[in-house]
N, C-alpha and C positions, 0 to 999 in steps of 0.2 A: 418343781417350784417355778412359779414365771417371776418376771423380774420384778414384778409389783409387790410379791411377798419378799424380796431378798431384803434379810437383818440391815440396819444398818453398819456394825461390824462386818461386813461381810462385799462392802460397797468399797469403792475407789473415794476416799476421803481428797476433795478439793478446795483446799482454803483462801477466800480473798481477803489479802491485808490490806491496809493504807492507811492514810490520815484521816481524821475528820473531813467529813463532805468531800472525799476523793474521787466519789462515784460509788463507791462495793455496791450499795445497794439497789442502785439504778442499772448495774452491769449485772447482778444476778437476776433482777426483773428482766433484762432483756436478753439472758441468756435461756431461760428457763420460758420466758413468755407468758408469767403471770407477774400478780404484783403479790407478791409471798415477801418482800421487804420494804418499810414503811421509806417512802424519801422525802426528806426537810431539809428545807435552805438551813435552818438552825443546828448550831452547831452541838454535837453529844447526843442530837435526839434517840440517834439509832444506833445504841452500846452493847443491846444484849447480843448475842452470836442468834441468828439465822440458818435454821438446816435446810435445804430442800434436797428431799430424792429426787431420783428421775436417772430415764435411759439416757448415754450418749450415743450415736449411731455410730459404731466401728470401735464401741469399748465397750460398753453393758453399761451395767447398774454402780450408777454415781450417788455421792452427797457431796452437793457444794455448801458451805460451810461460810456464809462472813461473819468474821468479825469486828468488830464498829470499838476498838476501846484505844486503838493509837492516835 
């Protein structure tokens, strides 16, 4: 199984918390290196939770996880 088939139960679940316009979304964009979460000055735009898989180099198969409701 390569790591692109790995479940997501089966991943390193990574959760970014904070407030409103804290950043999560902008920090998972530039963690990940795509834009897979929307960013707005405006405030509650981006509520719904966020998954993204992906490798980390020296852990395997991750999902970073925001979510936008504090």
């Amino acid at each position: 199984m390569s790591l692109n088939d790995t479940p997501r139960a089966n991943r390193l679940h990574i959760g970014l918390f904070g407030r409103r316009n804290s950043g999560k979304s902008s920090l998972v964009n530039a963690l990940t290196g795509q834009q897979v979460a929307t960013v707005s000055a405006v405030p509650g735009t981006t509520t719904d939770p966020v998954y993204k898989a992906m490798e980390l180099h020296g852990i395997g198969p991750v999902v970073f996880i925001r979510y936008g409701w504090l």
